[in-house]
N, C-alpha and C positions, 0 to 999 in steps of 0.2 A: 247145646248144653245137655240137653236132657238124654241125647247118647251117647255122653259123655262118660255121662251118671249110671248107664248104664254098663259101659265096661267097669267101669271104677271101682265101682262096689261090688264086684266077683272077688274084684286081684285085693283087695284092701287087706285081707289077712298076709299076704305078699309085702304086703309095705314095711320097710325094714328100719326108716327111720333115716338112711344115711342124707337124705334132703328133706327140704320143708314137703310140707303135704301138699300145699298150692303148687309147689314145682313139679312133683309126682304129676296131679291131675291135672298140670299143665302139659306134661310130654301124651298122654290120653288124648288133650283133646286138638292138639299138634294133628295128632295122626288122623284123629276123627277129619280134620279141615282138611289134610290131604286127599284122605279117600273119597271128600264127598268134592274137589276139584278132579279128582281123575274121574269119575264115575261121573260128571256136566261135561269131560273133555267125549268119551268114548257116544256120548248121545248125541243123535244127528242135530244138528241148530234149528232155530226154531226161526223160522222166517216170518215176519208177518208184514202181509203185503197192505200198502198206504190205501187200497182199492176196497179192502177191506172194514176202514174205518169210516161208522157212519154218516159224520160230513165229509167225505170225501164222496161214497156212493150216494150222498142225493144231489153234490152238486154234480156229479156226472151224469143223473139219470136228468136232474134238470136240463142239463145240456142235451141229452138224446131226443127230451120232450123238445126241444125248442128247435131241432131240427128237422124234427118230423111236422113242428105246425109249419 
């Protein structure tokens, strides 16, 4: 919303009236959702590995302790 708000309100002398005003700053914020799904597509994924959560690493370290007693 709120960089929405912020193209919006540059062009708003631009606003001619031929639609509702909610429709105007509904094509704004159209484009805003697009740009911000292309610019999550072009960034690498975010993997996060199960080894990494911390009941996962103590019951693996528990495992390690109980092999080594």
């Amino acid at each position: 919303m709120q960089s929405t708000f912020q193209k919006v309100l540059p062009e708003l002398p631009r606003f001619r009236g031929d639609a509702a005003l909610f429709s105007w700053m509904c094509t704004f914020c159209r484009y805003e959702i697009a740009a911000h799904w292309r610019a999550r597509a072009r960034r690498e994924p975010e993997v996060r590995l199960v080894e990494e959560a911390p009941e996962v690493r103590a019951a693996l370290e528990s495992l390690a302790r109980a092999e080594s007693d």
